[in-house]
N, C-alpha and C positions, 0 to 999 in steps of 0.2 A: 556461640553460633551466630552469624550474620544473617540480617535481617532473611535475604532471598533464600538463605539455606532451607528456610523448610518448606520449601518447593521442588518436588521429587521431578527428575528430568524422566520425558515421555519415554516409556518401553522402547519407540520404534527408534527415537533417537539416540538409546543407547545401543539398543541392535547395530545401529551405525556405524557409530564409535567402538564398539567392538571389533568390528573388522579389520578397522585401523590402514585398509588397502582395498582400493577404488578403482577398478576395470573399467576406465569408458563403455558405456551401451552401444551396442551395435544394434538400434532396432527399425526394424521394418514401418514407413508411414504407413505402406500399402495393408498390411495388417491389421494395425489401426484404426484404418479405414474400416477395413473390412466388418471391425468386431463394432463398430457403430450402426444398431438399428436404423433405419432411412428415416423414422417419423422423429427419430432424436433431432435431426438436421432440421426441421420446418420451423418454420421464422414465422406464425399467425402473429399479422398486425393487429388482428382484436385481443385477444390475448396478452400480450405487453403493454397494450394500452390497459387494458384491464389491471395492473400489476402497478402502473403507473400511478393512477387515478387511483386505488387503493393508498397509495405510499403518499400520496397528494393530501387524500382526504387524516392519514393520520399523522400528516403535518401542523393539519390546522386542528385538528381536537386536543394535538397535542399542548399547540399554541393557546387554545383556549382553556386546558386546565392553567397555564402559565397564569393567565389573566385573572385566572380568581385565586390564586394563592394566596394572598395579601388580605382581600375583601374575606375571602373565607375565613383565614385566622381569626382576624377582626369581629367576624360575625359571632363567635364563639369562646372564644375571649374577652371580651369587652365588658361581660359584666363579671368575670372573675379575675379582679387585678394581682391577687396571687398568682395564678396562672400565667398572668400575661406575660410575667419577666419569664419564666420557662418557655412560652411559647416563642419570644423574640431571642433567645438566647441559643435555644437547641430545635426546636421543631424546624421552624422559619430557614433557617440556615440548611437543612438536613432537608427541609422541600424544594428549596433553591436549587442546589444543588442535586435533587435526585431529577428537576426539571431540564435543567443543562446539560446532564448528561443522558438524559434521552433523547431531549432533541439531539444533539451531538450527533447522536447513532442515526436519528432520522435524517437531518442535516447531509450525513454521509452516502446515506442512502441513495439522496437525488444524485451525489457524484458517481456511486456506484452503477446508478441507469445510465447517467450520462456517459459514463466509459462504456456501456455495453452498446449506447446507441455510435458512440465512433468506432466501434467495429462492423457497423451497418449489422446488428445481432438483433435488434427487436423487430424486424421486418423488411420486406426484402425488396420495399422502397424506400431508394435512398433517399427523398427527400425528406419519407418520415420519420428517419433516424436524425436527420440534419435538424430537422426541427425542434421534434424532442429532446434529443443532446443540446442544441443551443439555449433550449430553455432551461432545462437541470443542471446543465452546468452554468451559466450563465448565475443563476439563483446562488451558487454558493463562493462565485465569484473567480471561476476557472473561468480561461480564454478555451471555448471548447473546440474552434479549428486547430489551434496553435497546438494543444495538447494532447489532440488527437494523430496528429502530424507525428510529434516528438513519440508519443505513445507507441503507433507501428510501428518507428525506426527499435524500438525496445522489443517489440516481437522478431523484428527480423532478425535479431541479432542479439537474445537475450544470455548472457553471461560469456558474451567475446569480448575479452579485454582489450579490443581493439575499435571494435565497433557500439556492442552498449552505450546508452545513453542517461542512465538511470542507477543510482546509488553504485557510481562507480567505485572500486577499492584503490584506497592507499598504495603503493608499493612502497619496497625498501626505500628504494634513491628518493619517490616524495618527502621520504621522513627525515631522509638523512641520515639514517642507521647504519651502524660499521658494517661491512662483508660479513654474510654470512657465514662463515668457514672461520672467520677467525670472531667473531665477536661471543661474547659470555653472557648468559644471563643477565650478569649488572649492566651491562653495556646497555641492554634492553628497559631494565626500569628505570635508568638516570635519565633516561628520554622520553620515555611511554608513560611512567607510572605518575599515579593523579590520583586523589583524594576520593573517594566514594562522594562526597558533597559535589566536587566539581563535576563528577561523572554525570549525578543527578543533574546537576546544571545544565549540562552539555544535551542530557537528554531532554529536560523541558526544551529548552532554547529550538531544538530539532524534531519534537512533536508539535509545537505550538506552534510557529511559523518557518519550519525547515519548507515545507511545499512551498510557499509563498516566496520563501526565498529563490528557491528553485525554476521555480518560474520566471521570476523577475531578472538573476543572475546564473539562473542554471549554476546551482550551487551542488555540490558534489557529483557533476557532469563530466563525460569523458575529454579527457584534457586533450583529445583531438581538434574539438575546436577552441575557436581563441576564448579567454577569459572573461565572463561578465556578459556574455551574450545575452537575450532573452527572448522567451515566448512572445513579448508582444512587438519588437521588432519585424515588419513585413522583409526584413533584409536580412533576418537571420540566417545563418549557416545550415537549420536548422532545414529551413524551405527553400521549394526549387522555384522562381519567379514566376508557374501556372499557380501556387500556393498564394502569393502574397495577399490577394484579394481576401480572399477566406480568413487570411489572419487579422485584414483591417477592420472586417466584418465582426469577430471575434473582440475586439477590441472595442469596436461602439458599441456591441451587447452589454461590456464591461460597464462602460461609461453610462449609460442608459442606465445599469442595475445600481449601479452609485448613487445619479439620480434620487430613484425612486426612495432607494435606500435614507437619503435626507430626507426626500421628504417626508417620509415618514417621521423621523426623527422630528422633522419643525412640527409636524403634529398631535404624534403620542407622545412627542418628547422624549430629548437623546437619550434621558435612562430607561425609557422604555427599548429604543430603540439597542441601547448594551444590553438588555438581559435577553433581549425576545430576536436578537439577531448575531450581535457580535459575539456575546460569551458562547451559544450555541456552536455559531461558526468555529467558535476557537476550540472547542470540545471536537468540532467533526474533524479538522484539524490531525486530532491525535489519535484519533481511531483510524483514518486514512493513513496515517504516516505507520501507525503501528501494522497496520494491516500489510502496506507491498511495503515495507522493513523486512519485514518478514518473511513473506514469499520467495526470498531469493539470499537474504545475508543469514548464512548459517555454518558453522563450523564444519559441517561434513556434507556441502554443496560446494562442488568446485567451478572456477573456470578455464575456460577455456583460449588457448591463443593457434593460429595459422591455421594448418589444417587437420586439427584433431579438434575443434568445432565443427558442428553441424547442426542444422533446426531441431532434428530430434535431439540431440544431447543439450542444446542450450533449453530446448521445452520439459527436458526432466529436469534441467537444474532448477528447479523449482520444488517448493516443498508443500503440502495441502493441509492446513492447521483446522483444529474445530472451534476459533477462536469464536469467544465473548457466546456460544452455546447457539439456543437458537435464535437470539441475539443478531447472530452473523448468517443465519441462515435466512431469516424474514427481511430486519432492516438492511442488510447489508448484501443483502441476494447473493449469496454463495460464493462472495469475492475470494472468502476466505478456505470453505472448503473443498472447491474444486476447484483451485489454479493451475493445476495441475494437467485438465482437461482441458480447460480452459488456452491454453499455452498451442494445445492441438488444435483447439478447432475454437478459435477467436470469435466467430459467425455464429456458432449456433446457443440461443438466447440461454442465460444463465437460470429459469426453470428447470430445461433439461438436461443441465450439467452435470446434478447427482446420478443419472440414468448412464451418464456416460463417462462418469467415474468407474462404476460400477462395469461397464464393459470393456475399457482398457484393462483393467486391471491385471486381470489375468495374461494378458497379451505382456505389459510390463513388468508383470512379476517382481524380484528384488528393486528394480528399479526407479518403482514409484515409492515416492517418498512422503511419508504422512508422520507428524507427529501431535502430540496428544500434550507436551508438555503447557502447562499454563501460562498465560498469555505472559502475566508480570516477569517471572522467572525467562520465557525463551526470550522476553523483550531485553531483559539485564544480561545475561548471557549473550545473547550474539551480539548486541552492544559492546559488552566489553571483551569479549573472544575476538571477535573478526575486526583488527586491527589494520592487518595492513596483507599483501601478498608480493609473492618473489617477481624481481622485473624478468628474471627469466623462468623458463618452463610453459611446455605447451600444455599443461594441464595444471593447474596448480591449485590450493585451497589457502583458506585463512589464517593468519597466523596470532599469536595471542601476545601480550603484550613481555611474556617471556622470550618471545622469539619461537614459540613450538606451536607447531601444523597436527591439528588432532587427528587428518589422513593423511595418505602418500598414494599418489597415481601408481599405478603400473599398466604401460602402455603398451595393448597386446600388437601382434604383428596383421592382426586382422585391419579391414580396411573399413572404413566408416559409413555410414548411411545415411 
């Protein structure tokens, strides 16, 4: 049995996959609308700042167990040199490590404010979102105008093959793959098939610095605009020229955060500066990249092309995971389990988003999509499933490296909403 096999795929996901046939939603915003309580909508700036300033303060506690892990050992070990090689061999390594990956989660956290404050969602002045967002994100070294910019263009148009801007899919002709109609299976893994080692590969390479890439070259971005573009470009294709300012803006935060960033380094000194900054970063990295991976790249979420998209069907292609536990629900503010809501109502702050899970639902019915499967398992799975998709069809879904779509549209004669 392979490694990921004893990882049971989620109930709701396999409800999914059973149906194996996929009726676009016809659903009502006004509905929607409707089944949303009015206090869900309120944006209190005290409130979010409160939320902030919490996730602030266990930044720095966190930071500061960092700082004594070392001296601690030391403290306690020192007069038992038996112990010591144990404690430098396995404890030491295994507190590192469980440090890194919390900040990680905390790390990501400031991104997760920072994306709720460009949706103007923590209060309903914009310059206090402007502010806060520049600072959070700024901190973990996102250009927070440039990516706020790029970000709405991904709500207006989340999963149109035409318009999307964000972990856009392969199709056949990218790959080069023979015509569907005549090609065979071998056809498919003398092209596609790869090594589980390389697979891994491909996957650090694209948690660790896949954003970073993406930013810099808008790395797997819709091949609409030209090649190699980037976020910090004021001339990107990306921005309309009332934007440029705001992206330059974004860019001396950068530079500034750099800065500061040495000098700390010339202070505590750059290993302090890799354990207490960069390894951290690079953990938030992977939780971020696994988190909207996932949101949207899944075997039985399709997309959409002409005019069988629409806002509501591009906001249900999305799916609501209970990733990393309550993990994703404190540090990570519910990016993960209510995107879904989220998709609907961008503006109303990520506290009340579980309330307004809870009240669609019923309105969405089969439509909303939640699955339960675990994090490593849906991460290796839609990874290696969602390979590529057909350059034709107005609806179309993922295909696996066989060449086989685990759903199939059928497109009713009703008319869309």
């Amino acid at each position: 049995m392979a490694w990921f096999q004893i990882f049971p795929d989620g109930p709701e996901y396999e409800a999914r996959r059973r149906k194996g046939t996929f009726i676009p939603p016809d659903i009502s915003l006004k509905q929607l609308r409707d089944a949303v309580p009015k206090h869900l909508t309120e944006r209190p700036t005290s409130k979010s700042l409160y939320y902030i300033l919490q996730h602030i303060a266990i930044t720095v506690g966190v930071y500061w167990l960092g700082l004594h892990i070392d001296s601690t050992l030391h403290k306690f070990f020192i007069t038992h040199p038996e112990r010591k090689l144990l404690a430098d061999l396995f404890l030491r390594p295994v507190l590192w490590l469980s440090y890194w990956s919390c900040q990680g989660f905390v790390f990501a956290g400031h991104w997760c404010l920072g994306h709720e404050a460009g949706h103007n969602a923590l209060s309903p002045f914009a310059a206090v979102n402007a502010l806060v967002g520049m600072s959070l994100h700024t901190f973990v070294l996102t250009p927070y105008h440039s990516w706020a910019i790029s970000h709405g263009h991904h709500h207006k148009s989340t999963n149109n093959v035409h318009r999307d801007v964000t972990y856009h899919p392969l199709t056949r002709n990218d790959l080069k793959l023979p015509d569907g109609k005549v090609a065979v299976k071998l056809d498919y893994l003398q092209i596609l098939e790869e090594t589980p080692a390389y697979t891994l590969y491909k996957l650090f390479v694209r948690n660790s610095i896949g954003f970073q890439l993406y930013l810099i070259r808008t790395r797997k971005g819709n091949s609409k605009y030209p090649a190699g573009i980037s976020h910090y470009d004021p001339k990107s294709p990306f921005f309309q020229p009332s934007q440029r300012t705001s992206v330059i803006i974004s860019n001396a935060a950068i530079l500034l955060m750099l800065c500061l960033l040495f000098t700390y380094g010339m202070r505590a000194g750059f290993s302090a500066l890799g354990a207490h900054y960069l390894i951290p970063w690079l953990f938030a990295h992977n939780w971020i990249v696994t988190s909207t991976y996932l949101q949207h790249s899944d075997p039985t979420i399709p997309y959409y092309r002409k005019d069988q998209w629409t806002f509501a069907r591009g906001a249900l292609a999305t799916v609501d995971r209970p990733l990393f536990g309550w993990v994703g629900r404190v540090l990570l503010h519910n990016i993960n389990s209510d995107h879904v809501a989220h998709h609907f109502f961008p503006m109303i702050p990520f506290y009340n988003l579980p309330g307004v899970t809870e009240a669609i639902k019923p309105v969405l019915g089969e439509y909303y999509n939640y699955d339960s499967t675990p994090v490593i398992w849906a991460l290796w799975r839609s990874f290696t499933q969602c390979v590529f998709i057909e350059d034709e069809g107005d609806v179309v879904f993922f295909k696996n490296r066989s060449g086989e779509a685990m759903m199939e549209a059928k497109i009713s004669s009703g008319s869309a909403l």
